[in-house]
VOMARDO-977784 format. One record per residue: x, y, z of N, C-alpha, C in turn; residue number from 1. Coordinates in steps of 0.02 Angstrom, whole numbers, m for minus. Atoms other than C-alpha are relative to their C-alpha. Layout:
<recs>
     n_u     n_v     n_w    ca_u    ca_v    ca_w     c_u     c_v     c_w  pos
       X       Y       Z       X       Y       Z       X       Y       Z  NUM
...
</recs>
This chain:
<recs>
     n_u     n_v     n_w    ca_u    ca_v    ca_w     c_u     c_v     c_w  pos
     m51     m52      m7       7    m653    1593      68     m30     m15    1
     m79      21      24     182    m674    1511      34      41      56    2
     m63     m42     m14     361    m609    1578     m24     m39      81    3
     m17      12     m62     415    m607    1752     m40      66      45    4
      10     m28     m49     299    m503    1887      m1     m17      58    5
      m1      m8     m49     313    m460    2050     m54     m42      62    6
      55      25     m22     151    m524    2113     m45     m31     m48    7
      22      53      74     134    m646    1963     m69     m59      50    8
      27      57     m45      m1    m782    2058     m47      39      27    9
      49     m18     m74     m81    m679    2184     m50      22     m39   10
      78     m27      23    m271    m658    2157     m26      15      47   11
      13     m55     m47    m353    m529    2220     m89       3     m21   12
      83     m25      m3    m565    m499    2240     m21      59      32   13
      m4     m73      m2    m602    m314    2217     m49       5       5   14
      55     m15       8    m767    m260    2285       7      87       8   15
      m2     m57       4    m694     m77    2281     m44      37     m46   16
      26     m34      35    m756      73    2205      24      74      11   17
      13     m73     m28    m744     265    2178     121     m10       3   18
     m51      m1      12    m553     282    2208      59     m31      48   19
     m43      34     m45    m459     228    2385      27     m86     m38   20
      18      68      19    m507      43    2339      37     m12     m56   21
     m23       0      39    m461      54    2168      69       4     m25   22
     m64     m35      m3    m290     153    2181      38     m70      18   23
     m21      63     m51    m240      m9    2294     m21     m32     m40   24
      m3      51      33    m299    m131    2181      28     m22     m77   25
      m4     m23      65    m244     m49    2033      88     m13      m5   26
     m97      11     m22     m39     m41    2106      m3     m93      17   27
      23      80     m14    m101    m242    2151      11     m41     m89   28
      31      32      53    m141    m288    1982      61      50     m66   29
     m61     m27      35       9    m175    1890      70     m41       3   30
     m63      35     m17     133    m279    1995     m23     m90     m14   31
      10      85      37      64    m448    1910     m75     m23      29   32
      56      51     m43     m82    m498    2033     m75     m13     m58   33
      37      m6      47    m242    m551    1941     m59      30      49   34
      48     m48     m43    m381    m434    2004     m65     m11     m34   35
      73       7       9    m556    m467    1987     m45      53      41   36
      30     m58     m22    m657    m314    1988     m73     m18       4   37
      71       3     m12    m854    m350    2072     m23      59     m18   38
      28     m50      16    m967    m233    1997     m54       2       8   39
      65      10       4   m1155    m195    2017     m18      m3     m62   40
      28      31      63   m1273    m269    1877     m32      94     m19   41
      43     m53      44   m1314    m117    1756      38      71       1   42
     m51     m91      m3   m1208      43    1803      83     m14      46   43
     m87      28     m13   m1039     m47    1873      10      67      60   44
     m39     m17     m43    m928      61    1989     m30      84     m22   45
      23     m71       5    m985     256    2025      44      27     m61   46
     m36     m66      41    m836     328    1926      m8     m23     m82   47
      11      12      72    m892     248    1756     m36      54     m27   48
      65     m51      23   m1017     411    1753      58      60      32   49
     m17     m60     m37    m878     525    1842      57      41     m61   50
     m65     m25      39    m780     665    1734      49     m16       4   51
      24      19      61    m699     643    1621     m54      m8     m35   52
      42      37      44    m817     588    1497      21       0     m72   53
       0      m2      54    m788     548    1326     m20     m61     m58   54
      34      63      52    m912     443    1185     m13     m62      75   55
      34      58     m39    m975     373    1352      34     m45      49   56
     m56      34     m53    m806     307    1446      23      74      37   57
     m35     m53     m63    m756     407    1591      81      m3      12   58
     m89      15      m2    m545     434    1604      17      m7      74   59
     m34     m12     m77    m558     445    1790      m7     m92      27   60
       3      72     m13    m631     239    1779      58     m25     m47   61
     m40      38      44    m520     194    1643      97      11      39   62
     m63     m15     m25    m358     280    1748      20     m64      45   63
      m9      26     m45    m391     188    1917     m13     m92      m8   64
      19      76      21    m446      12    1840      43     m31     m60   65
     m21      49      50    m323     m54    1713      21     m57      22   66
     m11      88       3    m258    m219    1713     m33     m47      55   67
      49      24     m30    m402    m279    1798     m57     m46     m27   68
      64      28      43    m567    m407    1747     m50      23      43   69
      60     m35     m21    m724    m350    1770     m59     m28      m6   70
      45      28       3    m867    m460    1835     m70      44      19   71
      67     m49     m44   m1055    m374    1880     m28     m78      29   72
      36      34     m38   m1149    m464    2018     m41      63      19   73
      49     m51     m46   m1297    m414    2100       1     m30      56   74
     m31      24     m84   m1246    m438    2296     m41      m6      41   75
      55      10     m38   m1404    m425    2364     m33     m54     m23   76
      34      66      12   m1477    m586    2287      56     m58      38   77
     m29      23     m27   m1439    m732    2357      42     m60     m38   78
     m18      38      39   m1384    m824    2202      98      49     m14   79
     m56     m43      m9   m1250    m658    2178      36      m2      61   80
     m37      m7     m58   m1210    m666    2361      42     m67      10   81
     m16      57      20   m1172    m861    2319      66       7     m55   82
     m65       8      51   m1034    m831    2175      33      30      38   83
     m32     m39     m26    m967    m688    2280      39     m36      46   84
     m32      36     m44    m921    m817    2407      48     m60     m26   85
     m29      71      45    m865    m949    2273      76      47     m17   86
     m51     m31      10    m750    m812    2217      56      23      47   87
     m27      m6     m84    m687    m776    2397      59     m62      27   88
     m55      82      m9    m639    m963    2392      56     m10     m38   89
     m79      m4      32    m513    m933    2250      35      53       6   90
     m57     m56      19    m441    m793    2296      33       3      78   91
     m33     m13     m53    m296    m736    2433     m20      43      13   92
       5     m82     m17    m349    m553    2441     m59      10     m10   93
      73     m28      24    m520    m471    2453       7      90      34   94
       0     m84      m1    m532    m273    2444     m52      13       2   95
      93     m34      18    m699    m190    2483      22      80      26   96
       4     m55     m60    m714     m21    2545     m67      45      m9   97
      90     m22     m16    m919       3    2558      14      45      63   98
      m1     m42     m55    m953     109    2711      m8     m48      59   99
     m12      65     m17    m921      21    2852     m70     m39      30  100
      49      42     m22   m1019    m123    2905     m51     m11     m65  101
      61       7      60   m1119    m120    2728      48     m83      m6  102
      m8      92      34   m1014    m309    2668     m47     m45      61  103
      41      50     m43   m1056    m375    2833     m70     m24      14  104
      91       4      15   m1252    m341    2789       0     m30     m47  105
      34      61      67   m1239    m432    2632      30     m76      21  106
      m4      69     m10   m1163    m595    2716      84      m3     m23  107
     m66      13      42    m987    m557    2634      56      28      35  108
     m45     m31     m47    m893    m486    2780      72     m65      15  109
     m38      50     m16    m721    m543    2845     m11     m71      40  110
       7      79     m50    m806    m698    2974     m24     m29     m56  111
       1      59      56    m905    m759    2815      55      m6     m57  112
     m38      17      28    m768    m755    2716      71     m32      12  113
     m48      52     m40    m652    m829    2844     m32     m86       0  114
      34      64      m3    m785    m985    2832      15     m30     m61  115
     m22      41      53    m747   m1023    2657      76      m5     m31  116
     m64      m1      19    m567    m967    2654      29      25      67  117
     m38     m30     m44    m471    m980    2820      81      31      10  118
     m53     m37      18    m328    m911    2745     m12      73     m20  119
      21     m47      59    m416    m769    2660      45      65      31  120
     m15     m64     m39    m325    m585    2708     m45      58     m38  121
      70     m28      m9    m464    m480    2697      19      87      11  122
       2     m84     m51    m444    m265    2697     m51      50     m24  123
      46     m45      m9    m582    m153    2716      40      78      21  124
      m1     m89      m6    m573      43    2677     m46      32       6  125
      63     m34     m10    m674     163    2752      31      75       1  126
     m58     m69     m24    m653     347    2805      10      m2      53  127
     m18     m21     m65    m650     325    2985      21     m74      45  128
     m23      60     m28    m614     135    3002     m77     m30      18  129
      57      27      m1    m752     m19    3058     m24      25      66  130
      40      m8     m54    m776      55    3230      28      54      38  131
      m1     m55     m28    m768     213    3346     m57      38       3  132
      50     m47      m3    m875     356    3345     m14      40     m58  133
       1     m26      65    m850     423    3184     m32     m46     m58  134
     m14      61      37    m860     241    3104     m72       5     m49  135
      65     m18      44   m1056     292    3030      20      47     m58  136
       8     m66      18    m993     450    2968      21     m22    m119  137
     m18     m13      67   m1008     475    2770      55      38      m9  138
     m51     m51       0    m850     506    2708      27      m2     m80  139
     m44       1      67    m751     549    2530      52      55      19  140
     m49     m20       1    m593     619    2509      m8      67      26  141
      m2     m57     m16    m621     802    2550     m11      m3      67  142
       9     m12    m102    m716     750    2722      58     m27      35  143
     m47      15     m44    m557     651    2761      50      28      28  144
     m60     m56     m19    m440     786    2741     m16      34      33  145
      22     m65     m36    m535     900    2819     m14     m24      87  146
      30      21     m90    m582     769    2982      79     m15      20  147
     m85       8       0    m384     717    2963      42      80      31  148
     m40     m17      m2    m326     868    3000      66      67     m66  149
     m30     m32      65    m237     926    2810     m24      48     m25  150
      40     m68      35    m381    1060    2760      29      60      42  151
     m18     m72     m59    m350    1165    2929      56      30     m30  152
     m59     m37      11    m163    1176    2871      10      16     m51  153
      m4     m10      89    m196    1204    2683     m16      57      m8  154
      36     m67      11    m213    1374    2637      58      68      32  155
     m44     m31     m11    m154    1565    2679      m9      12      88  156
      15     m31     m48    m145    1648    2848     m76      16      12  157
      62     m44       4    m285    1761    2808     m61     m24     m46  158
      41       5      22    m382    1655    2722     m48     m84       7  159
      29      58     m26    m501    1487    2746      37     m56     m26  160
     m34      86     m12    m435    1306    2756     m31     m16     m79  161
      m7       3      55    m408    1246    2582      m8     m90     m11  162
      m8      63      26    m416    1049    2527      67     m14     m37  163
     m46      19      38    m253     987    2441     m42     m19     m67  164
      30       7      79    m319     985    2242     m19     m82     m20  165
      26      90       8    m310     780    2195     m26     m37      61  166
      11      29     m77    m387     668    2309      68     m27      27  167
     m50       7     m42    m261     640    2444      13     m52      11  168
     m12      67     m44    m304     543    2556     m44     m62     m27  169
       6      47      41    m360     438    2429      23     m54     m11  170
     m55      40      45    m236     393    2347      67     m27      67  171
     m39      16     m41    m113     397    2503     m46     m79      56  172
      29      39      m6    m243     267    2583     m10     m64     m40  173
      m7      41      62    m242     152    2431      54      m5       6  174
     m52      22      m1     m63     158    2449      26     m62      76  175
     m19      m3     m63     m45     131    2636     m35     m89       8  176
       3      62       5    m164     m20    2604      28     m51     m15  177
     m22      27      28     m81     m92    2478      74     m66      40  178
     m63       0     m28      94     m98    2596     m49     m52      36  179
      29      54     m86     m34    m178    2749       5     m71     m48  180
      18      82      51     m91    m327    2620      72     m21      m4  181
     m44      47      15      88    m363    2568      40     m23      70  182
     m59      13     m71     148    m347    2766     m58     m81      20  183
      53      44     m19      m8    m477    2783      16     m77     m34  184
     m18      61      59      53    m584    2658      74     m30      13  185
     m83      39     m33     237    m615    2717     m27     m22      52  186
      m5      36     m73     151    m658    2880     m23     m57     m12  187
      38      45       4      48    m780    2813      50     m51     m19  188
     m56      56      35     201    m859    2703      34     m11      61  189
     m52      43     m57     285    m899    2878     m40     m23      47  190
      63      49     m59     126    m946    2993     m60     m21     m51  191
      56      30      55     m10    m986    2853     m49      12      31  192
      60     m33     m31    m123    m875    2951     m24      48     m38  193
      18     m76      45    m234    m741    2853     m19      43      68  194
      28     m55     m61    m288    m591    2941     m49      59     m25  195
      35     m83       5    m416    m417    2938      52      52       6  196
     m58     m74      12    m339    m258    2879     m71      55      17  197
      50     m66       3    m453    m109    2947      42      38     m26  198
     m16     m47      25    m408      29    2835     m38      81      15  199
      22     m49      m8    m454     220    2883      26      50     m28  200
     m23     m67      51    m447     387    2769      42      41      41  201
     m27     m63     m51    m422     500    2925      46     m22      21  202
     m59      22     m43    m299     384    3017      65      17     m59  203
     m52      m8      48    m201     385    2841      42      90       1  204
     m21     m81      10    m206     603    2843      34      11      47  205
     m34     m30     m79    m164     612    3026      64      m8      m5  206
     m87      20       0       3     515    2997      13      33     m56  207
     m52     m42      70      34     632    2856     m11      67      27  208
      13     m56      m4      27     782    2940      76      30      40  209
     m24      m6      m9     205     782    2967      39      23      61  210
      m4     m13     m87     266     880    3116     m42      71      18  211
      45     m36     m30     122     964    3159     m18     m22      52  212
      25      35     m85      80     846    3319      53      21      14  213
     m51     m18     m40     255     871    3385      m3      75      24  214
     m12     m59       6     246    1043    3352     m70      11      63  215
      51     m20     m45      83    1043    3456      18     m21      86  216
     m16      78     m67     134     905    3593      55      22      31  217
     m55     m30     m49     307     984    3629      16      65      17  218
     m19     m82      21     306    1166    3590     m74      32      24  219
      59     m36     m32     107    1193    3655     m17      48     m46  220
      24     m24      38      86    1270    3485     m66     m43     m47  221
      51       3      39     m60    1259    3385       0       1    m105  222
     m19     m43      79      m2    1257    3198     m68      m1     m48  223
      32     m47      31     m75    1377    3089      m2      m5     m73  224
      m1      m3      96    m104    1389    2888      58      42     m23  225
     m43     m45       3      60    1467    2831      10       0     m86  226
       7     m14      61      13    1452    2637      78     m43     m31  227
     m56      58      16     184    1386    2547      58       5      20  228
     m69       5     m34     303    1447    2676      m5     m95      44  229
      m3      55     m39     389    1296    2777       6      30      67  230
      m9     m15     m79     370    1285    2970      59       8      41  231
     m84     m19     m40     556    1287    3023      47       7     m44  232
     m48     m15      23     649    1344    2866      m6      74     m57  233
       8     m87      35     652    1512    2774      86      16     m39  234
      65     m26      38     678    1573    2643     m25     m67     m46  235
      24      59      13     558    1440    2578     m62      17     m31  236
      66     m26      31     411    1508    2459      10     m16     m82  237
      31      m3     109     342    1532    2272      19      71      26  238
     m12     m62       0     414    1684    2220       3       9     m60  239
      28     m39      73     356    1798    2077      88      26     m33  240
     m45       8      47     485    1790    1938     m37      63     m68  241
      18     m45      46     492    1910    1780     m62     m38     m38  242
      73      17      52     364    1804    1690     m54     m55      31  243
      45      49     m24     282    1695    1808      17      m9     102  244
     m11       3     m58     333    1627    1988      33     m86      m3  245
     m57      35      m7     484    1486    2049     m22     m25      74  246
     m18      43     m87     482    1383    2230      74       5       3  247
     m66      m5      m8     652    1399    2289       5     m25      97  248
       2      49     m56     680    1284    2441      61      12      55  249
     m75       8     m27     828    1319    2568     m10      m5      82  250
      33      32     m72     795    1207    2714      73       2      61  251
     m60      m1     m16     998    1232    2769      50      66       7  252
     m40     m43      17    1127    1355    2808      43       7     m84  253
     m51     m26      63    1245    1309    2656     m32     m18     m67  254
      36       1      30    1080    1293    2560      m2      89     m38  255
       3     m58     m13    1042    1481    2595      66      48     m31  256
     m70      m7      29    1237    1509    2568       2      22     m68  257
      m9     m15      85    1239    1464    2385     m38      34     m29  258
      52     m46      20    1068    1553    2360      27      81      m4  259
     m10     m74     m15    1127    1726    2410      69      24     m38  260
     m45      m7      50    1298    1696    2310     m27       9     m60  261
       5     m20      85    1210    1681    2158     m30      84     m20  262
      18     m49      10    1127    1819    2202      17      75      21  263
     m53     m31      m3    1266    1916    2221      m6      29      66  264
      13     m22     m48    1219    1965    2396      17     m61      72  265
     m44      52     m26    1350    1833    2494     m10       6      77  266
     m20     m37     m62    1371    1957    2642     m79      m6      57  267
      55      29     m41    1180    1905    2690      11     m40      52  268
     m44      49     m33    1273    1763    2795      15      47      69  269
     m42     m12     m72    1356    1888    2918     m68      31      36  270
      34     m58     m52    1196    1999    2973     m55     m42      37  271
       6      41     m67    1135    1924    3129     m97     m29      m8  272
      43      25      16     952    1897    3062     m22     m68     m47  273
       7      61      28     983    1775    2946      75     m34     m19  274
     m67      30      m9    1149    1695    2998     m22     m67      18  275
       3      66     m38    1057    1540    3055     m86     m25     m31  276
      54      41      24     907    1439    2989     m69      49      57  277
      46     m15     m47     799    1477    3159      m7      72     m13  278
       4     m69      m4     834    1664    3138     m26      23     m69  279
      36      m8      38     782    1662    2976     m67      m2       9  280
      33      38     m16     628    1596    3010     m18      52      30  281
       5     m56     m24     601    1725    3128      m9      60     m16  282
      19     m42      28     619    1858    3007       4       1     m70  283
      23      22      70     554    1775    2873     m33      61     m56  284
      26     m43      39     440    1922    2816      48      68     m26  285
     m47     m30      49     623    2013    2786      30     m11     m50  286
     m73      13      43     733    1907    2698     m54     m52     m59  287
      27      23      56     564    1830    2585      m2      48     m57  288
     m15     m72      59     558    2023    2488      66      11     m26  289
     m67      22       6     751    2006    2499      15     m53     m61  290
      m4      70      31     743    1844    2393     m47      29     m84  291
       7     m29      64     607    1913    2269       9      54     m41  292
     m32     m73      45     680    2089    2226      53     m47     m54  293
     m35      42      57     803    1951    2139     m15     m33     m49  294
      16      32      38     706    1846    2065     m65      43     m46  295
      48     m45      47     583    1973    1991      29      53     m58  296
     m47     m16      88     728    2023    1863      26     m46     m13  297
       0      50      49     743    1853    1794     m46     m49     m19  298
      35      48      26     641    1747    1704      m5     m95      40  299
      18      71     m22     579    1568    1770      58     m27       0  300
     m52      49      37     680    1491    1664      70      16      46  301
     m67     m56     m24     846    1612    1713      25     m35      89  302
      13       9     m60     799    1572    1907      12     m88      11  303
     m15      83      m3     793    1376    1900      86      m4     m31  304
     m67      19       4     958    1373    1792      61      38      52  305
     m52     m30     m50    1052    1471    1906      17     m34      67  306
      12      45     m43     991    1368    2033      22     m60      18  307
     m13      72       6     997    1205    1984      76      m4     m20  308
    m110       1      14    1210    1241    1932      26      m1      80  309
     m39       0     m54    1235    1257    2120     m30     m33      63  310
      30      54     m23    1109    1128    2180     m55      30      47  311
      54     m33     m24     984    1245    2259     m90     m22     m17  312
      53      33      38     812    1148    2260     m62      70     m21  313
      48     m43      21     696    1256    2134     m25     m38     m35  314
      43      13      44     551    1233    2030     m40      47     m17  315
      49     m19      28     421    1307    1923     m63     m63      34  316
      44      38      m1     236    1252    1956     m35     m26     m56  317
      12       7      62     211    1155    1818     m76     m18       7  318
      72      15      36      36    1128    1734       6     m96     m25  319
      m5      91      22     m24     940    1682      22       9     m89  320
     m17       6      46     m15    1000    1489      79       3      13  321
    m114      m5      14     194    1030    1508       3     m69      51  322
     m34      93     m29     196     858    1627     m20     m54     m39  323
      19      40      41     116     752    1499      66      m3     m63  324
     m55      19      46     272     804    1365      56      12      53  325
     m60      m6     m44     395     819    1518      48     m40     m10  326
     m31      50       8     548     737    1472      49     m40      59  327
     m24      39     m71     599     663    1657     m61     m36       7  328
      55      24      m2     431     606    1653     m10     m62     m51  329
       4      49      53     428     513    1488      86     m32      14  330
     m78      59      m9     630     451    1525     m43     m72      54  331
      25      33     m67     545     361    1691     m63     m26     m29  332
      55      26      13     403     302    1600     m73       3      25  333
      65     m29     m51     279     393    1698     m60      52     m64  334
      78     m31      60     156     450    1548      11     m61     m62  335
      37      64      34      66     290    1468     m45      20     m67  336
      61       7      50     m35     257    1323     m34     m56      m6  337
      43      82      m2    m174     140    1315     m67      20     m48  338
      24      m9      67    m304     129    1176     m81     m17      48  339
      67       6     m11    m498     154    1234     m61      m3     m25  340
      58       3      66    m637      75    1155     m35      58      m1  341
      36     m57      m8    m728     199    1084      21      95       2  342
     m36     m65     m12    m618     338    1130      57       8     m47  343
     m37     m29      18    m453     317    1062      58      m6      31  344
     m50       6     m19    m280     323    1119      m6      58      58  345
     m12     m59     m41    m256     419    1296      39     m38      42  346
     m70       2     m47    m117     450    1412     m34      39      57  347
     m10      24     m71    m111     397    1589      58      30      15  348
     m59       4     m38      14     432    1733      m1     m79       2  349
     m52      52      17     131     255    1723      m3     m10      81  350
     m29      27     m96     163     169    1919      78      10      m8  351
     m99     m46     m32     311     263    2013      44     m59      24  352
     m31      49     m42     359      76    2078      42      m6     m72  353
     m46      m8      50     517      70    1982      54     m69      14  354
     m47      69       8     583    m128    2007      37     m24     m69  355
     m56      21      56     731    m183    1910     m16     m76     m14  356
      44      45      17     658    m357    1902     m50     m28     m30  357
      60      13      27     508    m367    1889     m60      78      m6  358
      45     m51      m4     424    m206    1829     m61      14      m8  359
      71       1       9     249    m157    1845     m42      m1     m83  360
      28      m3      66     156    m188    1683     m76      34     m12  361
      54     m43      18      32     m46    1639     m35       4     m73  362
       0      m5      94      m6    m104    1462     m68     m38      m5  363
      87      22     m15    m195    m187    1505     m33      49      m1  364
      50     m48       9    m335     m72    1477     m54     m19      49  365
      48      28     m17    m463     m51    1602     m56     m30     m45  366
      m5      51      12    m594    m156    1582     m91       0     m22  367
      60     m19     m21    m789    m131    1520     m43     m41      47  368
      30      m5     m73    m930    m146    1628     m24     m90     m21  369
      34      70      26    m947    m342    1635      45     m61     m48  370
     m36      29      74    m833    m373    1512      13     m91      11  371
     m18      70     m18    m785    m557    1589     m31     m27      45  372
      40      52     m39    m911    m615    1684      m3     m70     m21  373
      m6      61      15    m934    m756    1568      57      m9      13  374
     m68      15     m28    m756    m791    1582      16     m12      42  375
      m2      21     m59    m747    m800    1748     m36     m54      24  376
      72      78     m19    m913    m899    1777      48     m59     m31  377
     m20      58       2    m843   m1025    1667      73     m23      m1  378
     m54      17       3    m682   m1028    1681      44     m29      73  379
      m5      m7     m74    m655   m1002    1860     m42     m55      44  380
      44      13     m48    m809   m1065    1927     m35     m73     m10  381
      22      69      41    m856   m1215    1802     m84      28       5  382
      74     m28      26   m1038   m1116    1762     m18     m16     m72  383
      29      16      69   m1113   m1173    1607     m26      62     m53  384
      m2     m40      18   m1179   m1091    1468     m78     m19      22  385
      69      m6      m6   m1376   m1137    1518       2      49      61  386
      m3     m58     m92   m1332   m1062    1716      26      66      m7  387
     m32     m70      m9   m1237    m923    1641     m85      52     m34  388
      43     m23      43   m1395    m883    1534     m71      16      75  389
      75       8     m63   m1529    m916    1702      22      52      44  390
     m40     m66     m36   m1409    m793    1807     m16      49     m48  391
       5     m57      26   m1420    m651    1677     m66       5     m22  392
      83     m16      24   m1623    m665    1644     m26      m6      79  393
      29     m13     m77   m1642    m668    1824      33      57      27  394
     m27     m61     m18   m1527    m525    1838      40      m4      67  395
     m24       5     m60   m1406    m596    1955      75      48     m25  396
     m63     m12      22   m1255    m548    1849      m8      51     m80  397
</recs>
C-alpha cells in the first residue's frame, strides 16, 4: 500500500460474513489496515450468492468487501484450524461474528487466541451478544430491529410496525464496532494490554432509539408509530407537492417563523395554537393541512427553493437512480467506481470518513473467492509450494 493511511500497519483477521462483520472490516481496511478475509473452502462468504447478481458476482459481496484479501480455509479440520491460529499470531485484530459461541467450538475463540497472541484485541458480533437469554437466538438484521425496539416505531398509526428499508442495525453495528476496536487499540498503545469486544445488534438499535426511553421513563408514555411526523416538533412531515411530495422540517419557533413567511401566512405566529413549538405539536393535525394547502400549488422543485433561500430544512425523497448522478454526492466523493471481473465497471457508495490527511482509499476491488490464499500461505506464513499443493487436495484450503 502506497501514500499515507490512517491505519497504514494495522492487520486485521476477518472471519466475518453476511454484512455487520463486513461493514466494520470494510471502514478497517478503507482507512489503510490490511484485512484478511477467512472464507469457507468452495462457496466463500453467504453474500457471494446474495442479490445482486451479475455473470456470477454478487454487488452486495463486491460492495461490503473491497480492499480486502481473501483466503478460504476449512475451520473444521484441524490442519485449517492450525493456519487460522498461525494467522491470529500475525495479526492485532480478529473480527468474527458466527452466532455466538460457534468460534469457541472450533478452538478459535478469544482464550485460544489469547494463547498465541496475548496482545490480540479480539471483537465478536452477534445479535444479542455472547451471553444472556437471548444469546442462542438466531438473528439478522430485521430480527434485530424488530427485538431492538426500531420496527415497533417504524410505520403509521394505523398500520403494522414496519422495518427501516437497508439493513440498519447492520450497518450501525459494524460501525459501532469499528469505534470499540479503535477505543481498544489506544488502550493497548498505553498499557500493551489487548482485550474482548462483545458486540450486540439489539444493544446497537436500543441506543438508537433516540428519545423514546426518556419519553417512556419520565413521561410514563409508551411511544407509538407516528409514521414521518416528529415526537416534539410540528409541523414536521412529507407533504404532497404539485408533482410529487417535500419533507419540510421545523423543529423551532423561528424555524416555523420563516416557513409561514414564505408562505405568506406570517400572522400564523400570533394564534395561540401554534405560537409555540409544544402547542403546535398539540394541534399538529391543524397546522399539517395548513402547511400542505401551500405546498400542493408548487412544484417540488418550487418548495425546496423557496425553502432552502431562508434556510428552512427541506427535501425531496430522492431515489438511488438521482443519488448515483447527485452532484453533492459526487463533489464529496461518495459514488465510486471500481472495475469487476467479469462484470464491468460499477458504482459503489465511497466512505463518509472524510480525513484531510489521510483519506480512506476505496480504489481496491473486492476480492474473489480465494483469490490469495497462496499469497498468504507463502508469503505470510512461509508454506511451500509442495504444502500449499497437500492443503488444497486434502481440501483444507
Amino acid at each position: 500500500m502506497c501514500g499515507a493511511h490512517a491505519l497504514q500497519g494495522l492487520k486485521v483477521l476477518d472471519f466475518t460474513r453476511v454484512y455487520s462483520g463486513p461493514y466494520c472490516t470494510m471502514l478497517l481496511a478503507d482507512l489503510g489496515a490490511d484485512v484478511i478475509k477467512v472464507e469457507a473452502v468452495g462457496h466463500g462468504d453467504d453474500t457471494r450468492s446474495f442479490y445482486p447478481i451479475k455473470n456470477g458476482e454478487s454487488g452486495y459481496f463486491t460492495y461490503l468487501n473491497r480492499s480486502k484479501k481473501s483466503i478460504t480455509l476449512n475451520l473444521k479440520s484441524q490442519e485449517g484450524k492450525n493456519i487460522a491460529l498461525e494467522l491470529i499470531q500475525w495479526a492485532d485484530i480478529v473480527v468474527e461474528n458466527f452466532s455466538a459461541g460457534t468460534i469457541k467450538k472450533l478452538g478459535l475463540g478469544y482464550e485460544d487466541a489469547k494463547k498465541v497472541n496475548p496482545k490480540i484485541i479480539y471483537a465478536s458480533i452477534s445479535g444479542f451478544g455472547q451471553s444472556g437469554p437471548y444469546s442462542k437466538k438466531a438473528a439478522y438484521d430485521a430480527v434485530a430491529q424488530a427485538m431492538g425496539g426500531m420496527t415497533y416505531l417504524t410505520g403509521y398509526p394505523d398500520g403494522a410496525p414496519v422495518k427501516v428499508g437497508p439493513a440498519i442495525s447492520d450497518a450501525a453495528t459494524g460501525i459501532h464496532t469499528a469505534a470499540a476496536i479503535l477505543a481498544a487499540l489506544h488502550y493497548r498503545e498505553r498499557t500493551g494490554e489487548g482485550q474482548y469486544i462483545d458486540m450486540a445488534m439489539m444493544d446497537t438499535v436500543f441506543s438508537m432509539l433516540e428519545n423514546s426511553v426518556p419519553i417512556m421513563t419520565m413521561l410514563g408514555q409508551n411511544p407509538q408509530r407516528i409514521g414521518n411526523a416528529n415526537p416534539g416538533s410540528a409541523p414536521y412531515n412529507m407533504y404532497q407537492t404539485s408533482d410529487g411530495n417535500v419533507f419540510i422540517a421545523t423543529a423551532n419557533d423561528s424555524l416555523f417563523t420563516r416557513l409561514i413567511t414564505v408562505m405568506g401566512q406570517p400572522e400564523l405566529i400570533q394564534d395561540p395554537r401554534f405560537n409555540s413549538n409544544p402547542n403546535r405539536k398539540l394541534h399538529e393535525k391543524e397546522i399539517d393541512p395548513i402547511v400542505e394547502q401551500w405546498t400542493m400549488q408548487h412544484t417540488t422543485a418550487e418548495v425546496e427553493a423557496m425553502l432552502d433561500e431562508v434556510g428552512v430544512p427541506v427535501a425531496s425523497a430522492k431515489s438511488v437512480a438521482e443519488l448515483i448522478e447527485d452532484p453533492q454526492l459526487l463533489h464529496r466523493g461518495m459514488i465510486i467506481e471500481q472495475e469487476v471481473p467479469g462484470v464491468g465497471v460499477v458504482k459503489y457508495p465511497g466512505n463518509p470518513l472524510k480525513l484531510q490527511l489521510t483519506p480512506p482509499d476505496t480504489s481496491r476491488r473486492a476480492p474473489m473467492l480465494g483469490e490469495h490464499t497462496d499469497e498468504i500461505l507463502k508469503d505470510l506464513l512461509h508454506y511451500n509450494d509442495k504444502q500449499i499443493e497437500n492443503l488444497r487436495t486434502e481440501k483444507v484450503i
